[in-house]
C-alpha positions in Angstrom: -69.0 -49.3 -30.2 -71.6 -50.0 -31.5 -72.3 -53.8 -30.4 -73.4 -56.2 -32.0 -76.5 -56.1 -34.0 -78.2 -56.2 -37.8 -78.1 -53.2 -39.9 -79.4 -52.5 -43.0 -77.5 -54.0 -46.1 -75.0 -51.1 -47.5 -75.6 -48.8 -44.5 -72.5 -47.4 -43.1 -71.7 -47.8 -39.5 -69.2 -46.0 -37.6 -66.9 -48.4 -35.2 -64.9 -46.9 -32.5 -62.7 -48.3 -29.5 -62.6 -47.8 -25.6 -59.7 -48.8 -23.7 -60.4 -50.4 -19.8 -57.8 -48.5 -17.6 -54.4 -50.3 -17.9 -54.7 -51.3 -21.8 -53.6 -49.7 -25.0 -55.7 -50.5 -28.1 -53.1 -51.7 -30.4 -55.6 -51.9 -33.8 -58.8 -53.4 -35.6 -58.9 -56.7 -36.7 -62.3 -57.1 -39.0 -63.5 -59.8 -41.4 -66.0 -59.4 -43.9 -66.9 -57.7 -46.6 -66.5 -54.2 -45.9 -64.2 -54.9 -42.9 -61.9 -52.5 -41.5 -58.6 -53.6 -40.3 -56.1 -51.4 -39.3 -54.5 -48.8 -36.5 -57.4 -46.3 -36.3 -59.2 -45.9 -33.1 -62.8 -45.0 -35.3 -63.6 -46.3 -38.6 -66.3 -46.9 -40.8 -67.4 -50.0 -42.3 -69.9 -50.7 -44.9 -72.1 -53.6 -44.5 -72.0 -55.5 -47.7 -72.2 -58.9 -45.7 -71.6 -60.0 -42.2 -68.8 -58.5 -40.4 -66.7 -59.3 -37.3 -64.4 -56.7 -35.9 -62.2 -57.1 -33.4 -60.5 -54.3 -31.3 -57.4 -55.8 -30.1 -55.6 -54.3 -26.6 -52.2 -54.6 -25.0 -52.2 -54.8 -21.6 -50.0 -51.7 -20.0 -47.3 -51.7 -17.7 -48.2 -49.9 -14.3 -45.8 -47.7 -12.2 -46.6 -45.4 -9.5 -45.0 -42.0 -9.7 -45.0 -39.9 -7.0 -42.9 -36.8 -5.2 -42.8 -36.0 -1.4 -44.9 -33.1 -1.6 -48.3 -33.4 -3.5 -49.0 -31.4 -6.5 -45.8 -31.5 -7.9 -45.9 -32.6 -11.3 -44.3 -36.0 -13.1 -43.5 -35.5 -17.2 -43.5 -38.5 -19.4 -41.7 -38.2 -22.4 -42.0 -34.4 -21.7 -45.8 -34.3 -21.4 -47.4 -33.6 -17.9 -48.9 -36.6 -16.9 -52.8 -36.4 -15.8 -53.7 -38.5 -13.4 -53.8 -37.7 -9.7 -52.8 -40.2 -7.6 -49.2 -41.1 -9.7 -50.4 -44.2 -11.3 -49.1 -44.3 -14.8 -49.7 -46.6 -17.6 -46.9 -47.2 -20.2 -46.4 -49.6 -23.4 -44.1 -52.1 -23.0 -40.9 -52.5 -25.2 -41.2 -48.3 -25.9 -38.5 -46.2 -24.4 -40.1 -43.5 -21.8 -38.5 -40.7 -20.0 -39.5 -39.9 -16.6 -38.7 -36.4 -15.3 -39.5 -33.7 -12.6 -39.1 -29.9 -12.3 -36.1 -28.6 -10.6 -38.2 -26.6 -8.9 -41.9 -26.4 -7.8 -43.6 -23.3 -6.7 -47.4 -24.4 -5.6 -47.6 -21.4 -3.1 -46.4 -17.6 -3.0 -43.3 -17.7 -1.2 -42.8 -21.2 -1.1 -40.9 -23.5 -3.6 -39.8 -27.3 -3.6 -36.3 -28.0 -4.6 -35.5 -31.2 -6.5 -32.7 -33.6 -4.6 -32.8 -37.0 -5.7 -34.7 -39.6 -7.4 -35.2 -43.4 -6.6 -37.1 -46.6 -7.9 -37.7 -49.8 -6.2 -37.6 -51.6 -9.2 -33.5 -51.7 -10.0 -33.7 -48.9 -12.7 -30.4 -47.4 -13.7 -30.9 -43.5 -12.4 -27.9 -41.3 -12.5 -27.1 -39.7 -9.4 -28.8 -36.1 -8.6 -30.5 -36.3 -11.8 -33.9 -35.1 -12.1 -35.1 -37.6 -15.0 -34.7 -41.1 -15.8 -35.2 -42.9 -19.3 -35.7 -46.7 -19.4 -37.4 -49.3 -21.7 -40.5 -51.1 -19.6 -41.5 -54.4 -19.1 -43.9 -56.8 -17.2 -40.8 -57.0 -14.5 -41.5 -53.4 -13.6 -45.6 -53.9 -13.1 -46.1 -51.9 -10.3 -42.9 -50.2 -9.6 -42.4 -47.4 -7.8 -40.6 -44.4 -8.5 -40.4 -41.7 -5.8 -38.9 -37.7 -6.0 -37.7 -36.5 -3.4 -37.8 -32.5 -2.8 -36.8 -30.2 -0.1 -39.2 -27.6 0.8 -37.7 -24.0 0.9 -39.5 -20.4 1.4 -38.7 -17.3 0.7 -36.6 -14.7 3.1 -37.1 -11.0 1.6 -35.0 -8.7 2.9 -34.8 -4.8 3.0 -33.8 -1.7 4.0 -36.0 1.2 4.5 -33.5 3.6 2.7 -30.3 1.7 1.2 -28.4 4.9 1.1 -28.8 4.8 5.0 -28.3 0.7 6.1 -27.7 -2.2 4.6 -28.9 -5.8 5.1 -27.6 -9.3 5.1 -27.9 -11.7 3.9 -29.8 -10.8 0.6 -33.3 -11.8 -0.5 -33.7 -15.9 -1.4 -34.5 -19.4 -0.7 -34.0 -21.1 2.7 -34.9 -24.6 3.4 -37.7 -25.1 5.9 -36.1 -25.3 9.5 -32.9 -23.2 8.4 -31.7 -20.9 11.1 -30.3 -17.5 9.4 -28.8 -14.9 11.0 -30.2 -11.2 10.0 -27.6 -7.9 10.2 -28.5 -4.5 9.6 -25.9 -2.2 9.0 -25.9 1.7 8.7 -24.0 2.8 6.1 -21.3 4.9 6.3 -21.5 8.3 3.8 -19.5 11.5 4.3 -22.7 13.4 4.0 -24.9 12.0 6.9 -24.4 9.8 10.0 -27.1 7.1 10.2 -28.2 4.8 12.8 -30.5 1.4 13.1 -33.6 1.9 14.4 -36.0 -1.5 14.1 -36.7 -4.6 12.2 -40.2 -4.9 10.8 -41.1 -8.4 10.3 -43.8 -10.2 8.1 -44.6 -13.7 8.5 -44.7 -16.4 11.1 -41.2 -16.9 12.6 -40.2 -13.4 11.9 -38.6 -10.8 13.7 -39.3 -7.0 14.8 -37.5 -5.4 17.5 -34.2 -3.1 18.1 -31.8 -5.4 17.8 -30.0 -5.2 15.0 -28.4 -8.7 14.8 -30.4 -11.7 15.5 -30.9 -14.8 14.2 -34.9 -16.3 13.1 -36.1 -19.9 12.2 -37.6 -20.1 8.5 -40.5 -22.1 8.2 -42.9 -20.1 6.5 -42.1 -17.2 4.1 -40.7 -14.2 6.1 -39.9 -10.5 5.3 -37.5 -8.3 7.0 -37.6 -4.7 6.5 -34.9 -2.6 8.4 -35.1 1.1 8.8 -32.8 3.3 9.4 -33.0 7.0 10.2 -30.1 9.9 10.1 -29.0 11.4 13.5 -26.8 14.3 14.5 -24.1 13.1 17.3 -23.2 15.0 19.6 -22.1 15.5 23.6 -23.2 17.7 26.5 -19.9 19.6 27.8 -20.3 20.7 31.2 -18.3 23.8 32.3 -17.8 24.3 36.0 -16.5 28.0 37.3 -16.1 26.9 41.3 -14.7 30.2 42.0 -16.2 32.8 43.6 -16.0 35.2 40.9 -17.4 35.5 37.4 -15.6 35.0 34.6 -15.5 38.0 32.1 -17.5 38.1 29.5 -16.5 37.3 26.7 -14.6 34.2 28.0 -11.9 31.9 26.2 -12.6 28.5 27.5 -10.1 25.9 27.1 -11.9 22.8 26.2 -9.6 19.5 25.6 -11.2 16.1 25.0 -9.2 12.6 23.4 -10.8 12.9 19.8 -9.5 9.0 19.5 -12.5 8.1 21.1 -14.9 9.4 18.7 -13.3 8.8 15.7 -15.9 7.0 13.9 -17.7 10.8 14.2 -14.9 12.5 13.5 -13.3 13.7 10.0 -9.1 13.6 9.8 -8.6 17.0 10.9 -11.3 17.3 13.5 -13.0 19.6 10.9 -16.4 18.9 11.3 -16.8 20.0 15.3 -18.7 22.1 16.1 -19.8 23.9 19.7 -23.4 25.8 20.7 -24.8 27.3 23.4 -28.4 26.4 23.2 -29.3 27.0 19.5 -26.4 29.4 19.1 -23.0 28.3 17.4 -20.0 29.3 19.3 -16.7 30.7 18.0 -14.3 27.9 17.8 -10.3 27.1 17.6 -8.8 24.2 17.2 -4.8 24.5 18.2 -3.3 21.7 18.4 -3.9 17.6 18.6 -6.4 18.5 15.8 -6.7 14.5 14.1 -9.0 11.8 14.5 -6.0 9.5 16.0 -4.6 12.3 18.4 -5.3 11.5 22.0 -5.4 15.0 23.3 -6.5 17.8 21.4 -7.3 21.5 22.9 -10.1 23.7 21.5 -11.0 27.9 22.4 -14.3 28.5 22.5 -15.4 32.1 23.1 -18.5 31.7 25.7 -20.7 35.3 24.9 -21.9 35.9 28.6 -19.0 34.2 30.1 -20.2 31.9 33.5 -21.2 33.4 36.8 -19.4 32.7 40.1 -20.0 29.5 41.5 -22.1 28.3 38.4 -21.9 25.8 35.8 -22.7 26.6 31.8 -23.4 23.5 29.3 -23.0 23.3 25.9 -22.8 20.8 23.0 -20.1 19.4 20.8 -21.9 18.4 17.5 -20.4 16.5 15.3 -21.7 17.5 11.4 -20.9 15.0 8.7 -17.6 13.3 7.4 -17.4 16.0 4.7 -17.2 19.5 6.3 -14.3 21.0 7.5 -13.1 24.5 9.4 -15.4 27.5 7.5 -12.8 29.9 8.9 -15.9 31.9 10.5 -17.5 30.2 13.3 -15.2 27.2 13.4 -11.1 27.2 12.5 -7.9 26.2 13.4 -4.3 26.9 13.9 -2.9 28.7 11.1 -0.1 26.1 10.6 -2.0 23.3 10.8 -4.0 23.7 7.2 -2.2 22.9 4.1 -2.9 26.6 2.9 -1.4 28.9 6.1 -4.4 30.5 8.3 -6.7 29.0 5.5 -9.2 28.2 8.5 -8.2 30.5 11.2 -10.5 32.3 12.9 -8.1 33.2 16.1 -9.2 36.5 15.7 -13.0 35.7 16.0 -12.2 33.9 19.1 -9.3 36.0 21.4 -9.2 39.3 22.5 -6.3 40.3 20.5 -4.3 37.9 17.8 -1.8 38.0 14.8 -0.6 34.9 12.8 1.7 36.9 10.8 -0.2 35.4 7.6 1.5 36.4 4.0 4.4 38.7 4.2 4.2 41.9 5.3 3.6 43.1 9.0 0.2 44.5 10.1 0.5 48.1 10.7 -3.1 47.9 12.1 -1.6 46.1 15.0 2.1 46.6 15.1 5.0 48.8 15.0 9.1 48.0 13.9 12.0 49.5 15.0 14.7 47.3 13.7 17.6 49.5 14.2 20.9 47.1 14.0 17.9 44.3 13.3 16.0 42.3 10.3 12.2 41.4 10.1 11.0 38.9 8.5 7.5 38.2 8.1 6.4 35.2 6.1 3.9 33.0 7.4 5.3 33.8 10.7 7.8 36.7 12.3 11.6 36.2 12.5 13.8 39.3 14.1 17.3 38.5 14.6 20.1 40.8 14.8 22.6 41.8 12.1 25.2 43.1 14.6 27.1 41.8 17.3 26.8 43.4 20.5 24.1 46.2 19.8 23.6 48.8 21.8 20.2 49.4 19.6 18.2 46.0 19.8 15.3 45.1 17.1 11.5 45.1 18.6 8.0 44.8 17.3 5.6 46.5 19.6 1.9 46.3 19.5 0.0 49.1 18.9 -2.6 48.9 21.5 -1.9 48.7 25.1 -3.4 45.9 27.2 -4.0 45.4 30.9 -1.8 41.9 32.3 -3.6 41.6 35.1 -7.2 40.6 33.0 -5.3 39.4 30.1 -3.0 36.6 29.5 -0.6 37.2 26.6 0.2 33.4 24.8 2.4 32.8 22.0 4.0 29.5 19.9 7.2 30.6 19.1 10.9 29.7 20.4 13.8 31.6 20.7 17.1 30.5 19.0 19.1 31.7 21.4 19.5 30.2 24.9 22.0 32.7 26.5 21.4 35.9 29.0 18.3 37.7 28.5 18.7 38.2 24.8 15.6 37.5 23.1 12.3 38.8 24.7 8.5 38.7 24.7 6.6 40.1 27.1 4.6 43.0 28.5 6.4 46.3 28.6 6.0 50.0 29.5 6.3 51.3 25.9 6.9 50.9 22.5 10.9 50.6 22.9 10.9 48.2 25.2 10.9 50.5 28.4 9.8 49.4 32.3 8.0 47.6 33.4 8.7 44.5 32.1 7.1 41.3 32.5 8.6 38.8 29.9 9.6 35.5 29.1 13.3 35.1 28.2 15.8 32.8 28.1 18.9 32.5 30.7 21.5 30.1 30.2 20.1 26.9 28.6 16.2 27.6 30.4 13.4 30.0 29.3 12.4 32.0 32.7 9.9 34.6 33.4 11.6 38.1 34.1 10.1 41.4 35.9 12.0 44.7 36.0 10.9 45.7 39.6 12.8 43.8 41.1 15.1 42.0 38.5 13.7 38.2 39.8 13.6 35.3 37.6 12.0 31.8 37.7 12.9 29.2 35.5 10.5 28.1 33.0 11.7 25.1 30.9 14.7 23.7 32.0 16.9 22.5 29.1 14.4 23.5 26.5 14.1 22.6 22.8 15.3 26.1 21.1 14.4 25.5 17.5 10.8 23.9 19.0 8.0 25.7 18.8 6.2 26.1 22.9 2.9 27.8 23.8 4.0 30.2 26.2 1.6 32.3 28.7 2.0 35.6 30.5 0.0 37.6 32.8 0.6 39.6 36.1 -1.2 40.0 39.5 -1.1 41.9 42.7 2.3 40.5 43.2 4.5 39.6 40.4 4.2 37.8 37.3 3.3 34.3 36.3 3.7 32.0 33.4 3.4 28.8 31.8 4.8 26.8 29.2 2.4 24.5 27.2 -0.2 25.1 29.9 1.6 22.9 32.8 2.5 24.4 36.0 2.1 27.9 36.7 5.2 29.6 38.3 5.3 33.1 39.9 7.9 36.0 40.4 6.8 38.0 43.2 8.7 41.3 42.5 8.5 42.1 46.7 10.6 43.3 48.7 9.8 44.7 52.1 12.6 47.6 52.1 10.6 48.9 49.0 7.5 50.5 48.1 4.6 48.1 47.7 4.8 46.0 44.0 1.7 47.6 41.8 1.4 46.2 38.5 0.8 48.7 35.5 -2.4 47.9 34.0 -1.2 49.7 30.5 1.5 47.5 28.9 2.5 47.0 25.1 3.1 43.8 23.9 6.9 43.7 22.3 9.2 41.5 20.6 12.8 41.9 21.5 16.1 41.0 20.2 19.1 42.1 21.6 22.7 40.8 19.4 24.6 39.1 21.8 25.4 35.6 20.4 25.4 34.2 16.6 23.5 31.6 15.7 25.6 28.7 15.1 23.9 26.7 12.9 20.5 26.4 10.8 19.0 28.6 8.6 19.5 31.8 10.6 23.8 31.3 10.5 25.3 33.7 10.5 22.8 36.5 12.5 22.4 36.9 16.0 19.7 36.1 18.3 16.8 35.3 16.4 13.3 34.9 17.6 10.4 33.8 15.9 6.4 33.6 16.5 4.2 31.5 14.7 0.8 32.8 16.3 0.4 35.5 19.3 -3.2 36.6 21.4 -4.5 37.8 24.5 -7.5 36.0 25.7 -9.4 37.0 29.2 -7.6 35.7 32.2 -9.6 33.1 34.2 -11.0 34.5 37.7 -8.1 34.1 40.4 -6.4 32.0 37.5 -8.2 29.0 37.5 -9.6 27.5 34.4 -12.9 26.0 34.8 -13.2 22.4 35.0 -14.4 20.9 31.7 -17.0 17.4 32.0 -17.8 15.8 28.6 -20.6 13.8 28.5 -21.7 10.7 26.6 -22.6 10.3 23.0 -26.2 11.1 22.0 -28.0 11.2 18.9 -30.5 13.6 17.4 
């Protein structure tokens, strides 16, 4: 450019070059004067004669370069080569590097991953590598070099409220037809229970629906949300009085349940139950089995307006987070089951009458002493023994308040060391001293029996008893005689009748004493060398079931609120 053609003499014309597709211009060859000859692609020649110029051109070498999806770019000697349909032109004899992206996003959410690169031409290309640098030549007109990429999209995955649920796996890149399995998890937090509610999906292939582990196909980018939402556990507790009388009101209602099975709801100590009567929290008492792992725990719970004859009450167990315990108010337990004594005990929120002999003085609100030949001790618990063989003046705690046996049953946890003849008592009695009648557990050779003074009968208890073991022992009278229990299993009965007598009646005014006579020494323990002693860990009266029977107790299943 221009062509040929006459110019004036001494102009100045400009010369420049256009390459066919497939050639290089290599330089100007001119003759002439004025001539230029040299590397320059324009130039400018003055026309002081005729001139010839030639352009000279190489031809190039053509490859094809190409990758399995379209779009995805080819660099040669780190500039993005232009042309669209992979054909590339390079100068022979000059070294070239051909490379490729690891990775190539064209589309939101989608991405091509490099994996491998081939020629068919016999070029050296090191394995996985995503470039390839060679010196061409005429041999490789026309090769072919090909990339080949995997195509991958994008999985995002969340949780409506990560302190609540969790997902798996995490956010990332799948390759197309990849089968992954989603799981949402609640978290676990002292604080709050939370449950899984739904996946929300986004995407073809994706997922909503309840279930919180399933498994989804990715072949176009997909989004997961999970929500989660917190709940309250708890049961419906059934409680059936099939007699045909009320109960009293207020009621002590024994409720036991195997806390094993609701562990996961459950703190260590069983600290976080909690019982209601509609909207209204119910006075609670954990004694014993009072753990997570235990397979039989027993609760008190004081039922206001007690359940009419022939009826059925429900309430609810709710379980409140892993982190509360016992407030020692509406909810408690045994006093020697907290690591401070009585820290949570609220015995006397929930029974009629009750002492845990907390600290280390006796409660004059509630008892009187007459130790006589006798010691007290009071120290997270009461111990009377006897300081003299023999007495003829045994030791006694007696309640101040009188109470009527045949609506109240007296229970304590205690033992009594000694396992001879009617030597250490507890029990109903006609006064303060210890006077008739009596209605008492005692001991009698090796066995703890019931006792009553009408009549002087006995039935065994315990046979063979632990006497350094701590029982739950229960007292009450009826029409005819006494009964008791030990650890709330059978029920035995002294009748106290005898037809040659005057009919058995029951005094419905009866102090509540502790008795020790000095008979025997204790042999060995802490208590060597004093005689006969007792002790009480916790004591109460709670309102006797009508005709004796317990209502039955029905837990129901698990919900959430």
């Amino acid at each position: 450019i221009p062509g040929n053609g006459y110019y004036y003499a001494g102009s100045k014309v400009a010369i420049s070059e256009k390459p066919n597709v497939g050639y290089a211009f290599s330089g100007w060859y001119g003759f002439g004067n004025g001539n230029y000859t040299g590397p320059n692609k324009t130039a400018l020649i003055e026309m002081n004669s005729n001139i010839t110029e030639y352009a000279k051109y190489v031809k190039l070498v053509k490859i094809y370069v190409n990758a399995t999806y379209n779009g995805i770019p080819v660099y040669v000697n780190s500039a993005l080569n232009a042309t669209t349909n992979g054909t590339v032109y390079l100068m022979p004899g000059v070294k070239y590097t051909l490379s490729f992206p690891m990775y190539a996003s064209l589309n939101s959410g989608t991405r091509y991953v490099f994996e491998r690169m081939s020629d068919d031409c016999g070029i050296s290309i090191s394995p996985n590598s995503n470039s390839t640098t060679f010196v061409p030549s005429y041999a490789n007109y026309n090769c072919k070099f090909i990339a080949n990429y995997v195509e991958q999209y994008y999985l995002s995955m969340s949780s409506n409220n990560v302190s609540m649920g969790t997902v798996s796996p995490s956010s990332g890149w799948y390759d197309k037809g990849d089968s992954i399995e989603i799981i949402a998890t609640p978290k676990p937090s002292s604080y709050f229970f939370s449950s899984f509610l739904y996946w929300k999906g986004g995407g073809v292939g994706s997922y909503s629906g309840t279930n919180n582990q399933t498994t989804i196909t990715i072949n176009n980018p997909i989004s997961e949300e999970a929500y989660f939402k917190k709940f309250v556990p708890f049961l419906f507790i059934t409680i059936f009085n099939n007699e045909p009388v009320a109960t009293p009101a207020p009621f002590q209602q024994m409720i036991t349940f195997n806390p094993s099975l609701y562990s996961k709801y459950e703190n260590s100590n069983l600290g976080n139950i909690r019982f209601y009567q509609g909207s209204t929290e119910l006075y609670s008492w954990c004694e014993s089995g009072c753990s997570n792992s235990s397979s039989n725990a027993i609760f008190w719970i004081k039922l206001p307006n007690g359940i009419n004859a022939n009826s059925k009450v429900i309430i609810n167990m709710t379980f409140k987070p892993l982190a509360t315990n016992y407030d020692g108010v509406y909810a408690g337990e045994a006093p020697q089951l907290s690591s401070t004594y009585a820290e949570y005990d609220n015995g006397a929120k929930v029974f009629n009458f009750y002492d845990n002999f907390a600290g280390t003085g006796l409660n004059t609100s509630k008892w009187i002493a007459n130790l006589n030949d006798g010691t007290l001790i009071i120290n997270n618990g009461l111990t009377l023994y006897m300081l003299v063989l023999w007495s003829s003046y045994p030791a006694y705690v007696s309640s101040v308040q009188t109470f009527d046996p045949q609506k109240e049953i007296l229970d304590f946890y205690g033992y009594f060391y000694n396992y001879s003849y009617y030597v250490d008592r507890i029990g109903y009695f006609g006064s303060q001293s210890g006077g008739v009648p009596q209605y008492e557990i005692t001991t009698y050779y090796y066995n703890y029996v019931l006792y009553e003074s009408y009549m002087g009968y006995t039935e065994t208890l315990m046979r063979g008893g632990s006497f350094s073991t701590c029982n739950v022992f229960s007292l009450w009278s009826g029409t005819r005689g006494i009964y008791g229990q030990v650890n709330y299993g059978s029920v035995y009965n002294v009748t106290g009748y005898n037809p040659y007598l005057p009919p058995f009646i029951p005094s419905t005014s009866q102090y509540i004493v502790i008795l020790a006579y000095g008979s025997y020494i204790a042999t060995h323990g802490s208590y060597y060398p004093y005689y006969d002693p007792v002790y009480v860990q916790w004591i109460r009266t709670r309102t006797l079931p009508p005709n004796g029977v317990m209502p039955i107790v029905s837990l129901g299943k698990i919900q959430k609120s």
